[in-house]
LOLUM-192961 format. One line per field, with one value per residue (C-alpha): x, y, z; residue number from 1. Coordinates in pm, whole numbers, plus 50000, padded with zeros to 5 digits. Layout:
% LOLUM-192961
c1 c(X ...)
c2 c(Y ...)
c3 c(Z ...)
kelo c(NUM ...)
This chain:
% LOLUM-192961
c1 c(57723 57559 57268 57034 57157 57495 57397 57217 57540 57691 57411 57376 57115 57008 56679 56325 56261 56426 56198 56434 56146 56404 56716 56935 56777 57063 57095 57215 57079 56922 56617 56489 56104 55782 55586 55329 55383 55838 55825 55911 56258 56342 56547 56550 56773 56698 56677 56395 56409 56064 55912 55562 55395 55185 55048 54848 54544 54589 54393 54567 54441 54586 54961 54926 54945 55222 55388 55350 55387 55768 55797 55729 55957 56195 56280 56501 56418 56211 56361 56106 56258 56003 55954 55763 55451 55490 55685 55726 55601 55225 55082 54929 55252 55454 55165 55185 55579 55532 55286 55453 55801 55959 56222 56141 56323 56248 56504 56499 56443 56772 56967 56940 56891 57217 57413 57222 57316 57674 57715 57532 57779 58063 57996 57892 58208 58492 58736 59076 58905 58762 58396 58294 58181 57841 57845 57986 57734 57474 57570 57654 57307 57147 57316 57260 56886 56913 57055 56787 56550 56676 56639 56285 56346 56117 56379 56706 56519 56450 56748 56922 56768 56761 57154 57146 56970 57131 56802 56549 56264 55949 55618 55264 54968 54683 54535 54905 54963 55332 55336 55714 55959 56167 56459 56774 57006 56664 56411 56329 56194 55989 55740 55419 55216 55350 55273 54934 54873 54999 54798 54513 54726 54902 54607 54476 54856 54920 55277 55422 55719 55762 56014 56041 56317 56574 56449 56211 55968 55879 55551 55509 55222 55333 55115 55132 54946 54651 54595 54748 54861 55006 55313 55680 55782 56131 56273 56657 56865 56948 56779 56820 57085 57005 57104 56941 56601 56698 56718 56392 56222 56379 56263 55923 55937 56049 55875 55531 55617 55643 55321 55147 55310 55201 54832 54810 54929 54619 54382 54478 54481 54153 53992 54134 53945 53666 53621 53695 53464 53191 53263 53190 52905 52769 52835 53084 53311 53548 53581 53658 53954 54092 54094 54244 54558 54582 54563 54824 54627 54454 54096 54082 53905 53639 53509 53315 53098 53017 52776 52840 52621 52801 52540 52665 52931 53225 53214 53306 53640 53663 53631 53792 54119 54125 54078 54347 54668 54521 54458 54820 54907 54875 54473 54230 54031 53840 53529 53278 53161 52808 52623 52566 52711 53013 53032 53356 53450 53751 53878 53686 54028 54033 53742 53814 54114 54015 54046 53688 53549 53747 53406 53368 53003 52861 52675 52755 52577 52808 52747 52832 53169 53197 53360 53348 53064 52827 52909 52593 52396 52647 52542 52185 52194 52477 52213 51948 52171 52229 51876 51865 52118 51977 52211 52252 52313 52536 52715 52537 52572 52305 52358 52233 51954 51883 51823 51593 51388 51134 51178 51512 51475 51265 51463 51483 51323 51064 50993 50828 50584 50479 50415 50203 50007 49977 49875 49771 49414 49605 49926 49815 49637 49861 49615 49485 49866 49928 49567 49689 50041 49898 49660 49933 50160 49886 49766 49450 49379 49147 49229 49623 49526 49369 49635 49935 49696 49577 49239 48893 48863 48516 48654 48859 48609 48497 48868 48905 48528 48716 49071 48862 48680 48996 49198 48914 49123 49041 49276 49198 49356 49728 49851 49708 49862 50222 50215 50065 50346 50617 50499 50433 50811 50949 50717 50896 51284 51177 51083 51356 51627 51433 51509)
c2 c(80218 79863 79782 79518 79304 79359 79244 78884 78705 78747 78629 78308 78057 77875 78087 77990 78278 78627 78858 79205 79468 79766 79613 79954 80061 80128 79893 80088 79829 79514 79507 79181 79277 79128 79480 79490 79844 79923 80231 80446 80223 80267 80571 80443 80158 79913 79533 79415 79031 78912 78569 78717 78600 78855 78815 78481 78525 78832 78871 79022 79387 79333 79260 79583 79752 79612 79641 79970 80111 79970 80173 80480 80382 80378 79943 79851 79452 79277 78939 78662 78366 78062 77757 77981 78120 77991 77731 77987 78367 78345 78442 78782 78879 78790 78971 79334 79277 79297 79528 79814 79775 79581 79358 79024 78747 78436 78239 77829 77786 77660 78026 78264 78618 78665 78505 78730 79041 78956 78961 79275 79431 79326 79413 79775 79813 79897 79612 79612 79854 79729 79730 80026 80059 80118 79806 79613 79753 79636 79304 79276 79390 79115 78854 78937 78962 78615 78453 78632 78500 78163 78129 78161 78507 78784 78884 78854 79060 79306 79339 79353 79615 79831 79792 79896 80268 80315 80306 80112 79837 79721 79484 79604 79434 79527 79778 79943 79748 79603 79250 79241 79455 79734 79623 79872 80188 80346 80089 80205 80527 80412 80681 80458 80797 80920 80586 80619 80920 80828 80515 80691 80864 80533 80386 80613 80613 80277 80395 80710 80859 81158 81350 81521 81690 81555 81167 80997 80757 80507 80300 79976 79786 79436 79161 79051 79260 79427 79224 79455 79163 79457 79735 79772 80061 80183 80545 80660 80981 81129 81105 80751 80622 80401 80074 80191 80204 79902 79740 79868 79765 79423 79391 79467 79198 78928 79063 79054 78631 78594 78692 78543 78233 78234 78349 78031 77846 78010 77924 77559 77474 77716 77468 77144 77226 77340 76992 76848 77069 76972 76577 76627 76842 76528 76289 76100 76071 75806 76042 76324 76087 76008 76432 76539 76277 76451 76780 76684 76753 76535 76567 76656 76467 76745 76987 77263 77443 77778 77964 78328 78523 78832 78979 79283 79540 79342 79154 78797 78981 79132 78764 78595 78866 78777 78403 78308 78387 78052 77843 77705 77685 77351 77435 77256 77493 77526 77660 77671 78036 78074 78393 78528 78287 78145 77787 77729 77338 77425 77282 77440 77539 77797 77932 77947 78195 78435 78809 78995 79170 78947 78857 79257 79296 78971 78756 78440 78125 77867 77442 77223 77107 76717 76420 76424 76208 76462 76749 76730 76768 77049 77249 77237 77363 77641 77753 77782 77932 78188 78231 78354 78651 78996 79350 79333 78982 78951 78613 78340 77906 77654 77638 78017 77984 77642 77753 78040 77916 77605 77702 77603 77265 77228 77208 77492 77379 77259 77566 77793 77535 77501 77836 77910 77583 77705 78103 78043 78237 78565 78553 78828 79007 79247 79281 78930 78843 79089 78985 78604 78736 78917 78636 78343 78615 78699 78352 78424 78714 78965 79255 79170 79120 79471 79620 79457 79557 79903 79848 79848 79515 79484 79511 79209 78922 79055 79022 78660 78566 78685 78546 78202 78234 78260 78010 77747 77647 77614 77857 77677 77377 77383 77183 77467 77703 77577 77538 77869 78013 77873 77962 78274 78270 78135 78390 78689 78542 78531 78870 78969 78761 78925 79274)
c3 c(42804 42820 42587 42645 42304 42470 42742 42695 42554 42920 43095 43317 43120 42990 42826 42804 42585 42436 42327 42198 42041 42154 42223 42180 42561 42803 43125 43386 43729 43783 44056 44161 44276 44306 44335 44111 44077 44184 43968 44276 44358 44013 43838 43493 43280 43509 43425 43654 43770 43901 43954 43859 44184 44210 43891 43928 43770 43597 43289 42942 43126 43412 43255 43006 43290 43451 43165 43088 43463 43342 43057 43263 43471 43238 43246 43001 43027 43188 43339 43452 43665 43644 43847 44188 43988 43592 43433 43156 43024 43043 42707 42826 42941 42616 42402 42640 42638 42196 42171 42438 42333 42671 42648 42817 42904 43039 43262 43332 43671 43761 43706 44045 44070 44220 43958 43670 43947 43978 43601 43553 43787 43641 43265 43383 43519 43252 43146 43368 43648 43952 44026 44231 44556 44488 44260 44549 44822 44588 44517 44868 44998 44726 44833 45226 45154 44964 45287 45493 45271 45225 45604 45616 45855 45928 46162 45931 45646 45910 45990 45688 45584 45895 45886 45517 45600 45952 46041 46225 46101 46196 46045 46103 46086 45848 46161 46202 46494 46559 46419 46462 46725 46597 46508 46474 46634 46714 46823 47154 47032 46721 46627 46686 46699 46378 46200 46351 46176 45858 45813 45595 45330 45304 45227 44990 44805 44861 45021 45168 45282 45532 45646 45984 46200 45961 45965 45708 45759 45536 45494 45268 45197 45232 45017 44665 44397 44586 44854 45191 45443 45679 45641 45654 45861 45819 45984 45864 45821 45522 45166 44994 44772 44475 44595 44911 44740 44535 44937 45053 44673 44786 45108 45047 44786 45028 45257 45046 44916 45280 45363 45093 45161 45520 45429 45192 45399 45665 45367 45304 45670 45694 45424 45545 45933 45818 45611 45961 46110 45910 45931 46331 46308 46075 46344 46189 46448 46233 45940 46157 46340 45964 45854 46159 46105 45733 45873 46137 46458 46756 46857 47233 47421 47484 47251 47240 47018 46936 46691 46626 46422 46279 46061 45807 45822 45770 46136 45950 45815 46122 46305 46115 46149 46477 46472 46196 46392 46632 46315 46331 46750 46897 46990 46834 46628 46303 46171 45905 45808 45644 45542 45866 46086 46155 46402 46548 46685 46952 47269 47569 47668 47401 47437 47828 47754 47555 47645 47702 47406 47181 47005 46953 46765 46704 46877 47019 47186 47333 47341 47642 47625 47548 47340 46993 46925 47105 46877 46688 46992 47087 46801 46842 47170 47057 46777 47090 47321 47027 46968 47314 47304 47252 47228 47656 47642 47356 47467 47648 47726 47713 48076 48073 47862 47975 48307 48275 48006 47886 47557 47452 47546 47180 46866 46645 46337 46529 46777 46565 46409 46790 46905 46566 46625 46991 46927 46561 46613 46752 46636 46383 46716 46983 47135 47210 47245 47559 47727 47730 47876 48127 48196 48240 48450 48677 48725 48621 48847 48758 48965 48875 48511 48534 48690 48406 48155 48216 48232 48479 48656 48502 48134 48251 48235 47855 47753 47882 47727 47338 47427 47525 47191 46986 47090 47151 47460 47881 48023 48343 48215 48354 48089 47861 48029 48027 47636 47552 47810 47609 47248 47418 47494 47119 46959 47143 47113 46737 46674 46910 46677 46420 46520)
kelo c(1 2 3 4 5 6 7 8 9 10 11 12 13 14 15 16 17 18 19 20 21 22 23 24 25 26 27 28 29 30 31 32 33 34 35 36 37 38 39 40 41 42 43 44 45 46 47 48 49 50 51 52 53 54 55 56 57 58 59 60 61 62 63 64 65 66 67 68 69 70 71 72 73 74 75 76 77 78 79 80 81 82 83 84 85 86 87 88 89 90 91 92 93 94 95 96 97 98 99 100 101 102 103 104 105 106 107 108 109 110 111 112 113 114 115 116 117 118 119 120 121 122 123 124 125 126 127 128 129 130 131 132 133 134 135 136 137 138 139 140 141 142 143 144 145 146 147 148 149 150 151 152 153 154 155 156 157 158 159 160 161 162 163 164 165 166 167 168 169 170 171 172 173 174 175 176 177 178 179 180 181 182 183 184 185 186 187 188 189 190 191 192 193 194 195 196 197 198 199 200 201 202 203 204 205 206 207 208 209 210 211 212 213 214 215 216 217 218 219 220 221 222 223 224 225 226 227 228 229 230 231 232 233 234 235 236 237 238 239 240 241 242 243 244 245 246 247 248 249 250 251 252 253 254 255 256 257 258 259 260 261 262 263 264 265 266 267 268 269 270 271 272 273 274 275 276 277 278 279 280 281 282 283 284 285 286 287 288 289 290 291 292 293 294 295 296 297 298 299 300 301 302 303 304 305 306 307 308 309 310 311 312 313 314 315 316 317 318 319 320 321 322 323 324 325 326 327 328 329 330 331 332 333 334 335 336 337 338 339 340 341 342 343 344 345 346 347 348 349 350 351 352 353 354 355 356 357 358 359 360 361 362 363 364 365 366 367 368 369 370 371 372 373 374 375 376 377 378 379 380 381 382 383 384 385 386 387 388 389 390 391 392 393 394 395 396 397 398 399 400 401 402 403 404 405 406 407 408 409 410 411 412 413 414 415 416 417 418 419 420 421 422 423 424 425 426 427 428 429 430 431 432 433 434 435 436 437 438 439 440 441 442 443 444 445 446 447 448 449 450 451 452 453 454 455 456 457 458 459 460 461 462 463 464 465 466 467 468 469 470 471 472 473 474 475 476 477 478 479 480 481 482 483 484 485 486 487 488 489 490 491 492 493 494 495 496 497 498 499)
């Protein structure tokens, strides 16, 4: 039996801190994890090595809990390497290790996981006998996952761990789509259906395993602490061993630091376009040159803009989803989201090639395509083009809008101001509002009026005679005519933008 005290004098250091309240508990394993919650790869006695990533920002609640999901788990230490998420044991931490009885210690950033696993393994094996096989397996499987990782692979991780169940792996996206082949003995027949069906207990659980017709299927959560970035999906034969579980707790681990990593990296570059995003959309054309060179991209020489406008029910998430895995190709593309509307800058080619229904729900209202200087005026006329979409017409240009209607060819801001200056005395009035439509469609007809409006030719001159009244206009004046037409024609995209 190795204790914990007996333990630490063998250990690769040097220490940051030792903290011993129970150092009598057994050590029986070491798991290296960054699961905020491994209790399920664990059987008991283990000595858990983390680097506490998913913990950034936890408050003294938040590491309790940790902590004491570790004591029912039956941890014997816990063993924090620093330099990746804290340059030491953050205070919280050190306060829930005292008060719940869990032995931490604190490793200088220099000593590696692997060293403090070799060790382990050979002080729980007894003097002048040689390690045993499982030890070996498992210090072989830790240090094939630390080459996987050390390579930066998806791929090698993947496989590593397929090879270690006999099985075969897979990544999914946050939808349970494939984000990465299957890879192992079984790949062509990966049970895409079954996964499928599993998806909402595995929510729900936060991980599940099944077992049918003598194999088991396994689904992860990949992400660090409760952020889901999308699944590992692993099938084998046979129930797991514990270095087997100690492989898939690792896995998921790397797995999870991967796609953190890559998601900050998503943010920072998200943040850093969307600075150059705003810089054109300003006009300043020289500021815009200078971000892009710190961002490490060229400004086409065309670009394009778009305004979406994704309203409620989770469409920015939704848009955004499907935008980020273009944030980092060699296509210029960044945007700047708002509260219910997002406006992309992009090369035209982008925009050009992608699939139909990619904007799913929203709305959007597309800018002429042109140098970088005009993408102020690009924007206005996005926002117009926008203004003119309705549920049938869900995407439209400026050439669209431009082409079947005066309207758009007045600035937003100022639009509105005109029509109520133009129909101020009925705006309040349906009635007065569908007489002067029917009037300006009919050309000032009578017996057409009459017929748009329902009503006995001889009720039509007594309609005019009020309308007239009202608006203390000559609707025989042509240039009358054409500017109650148009606010006429801002009015209704309004209440139709409105709706």
């Amino acid at each position: 039996m190795l204790t914990v005290e007996e333990m630490i004098p063998a250990l690769p250091g040097p220490f940051l801190r030792v903290d011993l309240p129970r150092p009598d508990l057994e050590v029986t394993w070491v798991a290296s994890t960054e699961l905020f919650d491994p209790g399920e790869f664990l059987e008991g006695g283990e000595l858990v090595l983390t680097t506490g990533l998913f913990g950034h920002g936890w408050t003294q609640t938040d590491w309790t809990h940790y902590v004491r999901r570790l004591r029912r788990a039956g941890v014997s230490a816990l063993g924090l390497g620093t330099g990746v998420a804290f340059d030491d044991a953050p205070a919280p931490l050190a306060e829930a290790c005292a008060r719940e009885g869990m032995n931490l210690l604190v490793f200088a950033e220099e000593v590696t996981f692997v060293s403090i696993s070799r060790q382990v393994a050979q002080l729980l094996t007894a003097p002048g006998e040689p390690s045993s096989p499982t030890d070996q397996t498992g210090l072989m499987i830790q240090q094939e996952f630390s080459r996987a990782a050390a390579k930066g692979s998806e791929t090698a991780i993947l496989r590593t761990l397929a090879g270690v169940f006999r099985g075969t792996a897979a990544l999914l996206d946050q939808t349970g789509r494939l984000r990465h082949r299957p890879i192992g003995s079984e790949a062509d027949s990966f049970p895409a259906d079954q996964i499928a069906l599993e998806l909402a207990r595995l929510q729900r659980r936060g991980a599940v395993t099944v077992a049918e017709g003598g194999r088991y299927l396994s689904l992860q959560p990949l992400g660090l602490g409760r952020n889901t970035e999308g699944y590992l999906a692993i099938t084998y034969s046979d129930s797991p061993t514990l270095w087997q579980r100690s492989a898939l707790s690792l896995a998921v681990s790397l797995l999870g630091v991967s796609a953190e990593a890559k998601h900050q990296r998503l943010l920072s570059e998200s943040q850093a376009r969307a600075i150059l995003v705003r810089l054109l959309l300003a006009g300043d054309t020289d500021g815009a040159e200078v971000a892009a060179d710190e961002v490490g991209v060229e400004l086409p020489a065309e670009l394009q803009v778009a305004q979406i406008w994704v309203g409620g029910g989770g469409h920015l998430v939704e848009l955004e989803r499907r935008l980020e895995p273009h944030l980092l190709t060699s296509v210029f593309l960044g945007w700047k989201p708002e509260r219910d509307r997002v406006t992309l800058v992009a090369d035209p080619q982008f925009f050009a090639t992608l699939p139909p229904g990619f904007w799913g729900r929203c709305r959007v209202g597309f800018g002429p395509a042109g140098p970088p200087a005009q993408v102020p005026e690009g924007d206005r006329r996005a926002g117009l083009a926008l203004r003119g979409t309705d549920p049938t017409h869900p995407v439209l240009s400026w050439e669209q809008v431009a082409d079947n209607s005066l309207s758009h060819l007045l600035a937003e801001d100022t639009a509105l101001a005109f029509a109520e200056r133009q129909l101020g005395p009925i705006l309040g009035d349906p009635r007065q509002l569908e007489t002067l439509l029917a009037y300006l469609q009919a050309g000032g007809g009578a017996g057409e009026m009459a017929r748009r409006l329902g009503i006995h030719r001889n009720s039509v001159g007594q309609r005019l005679a009020r309308l007239q009244t009202l608006l203390a206009r000559d609707l025989t004046d042509p240039g009358v005519r054409a500017h109650l037409w148009v606010a006429l024609e801002i009015l209704a995209e309004d209440r139709a933008g409105a709706n």
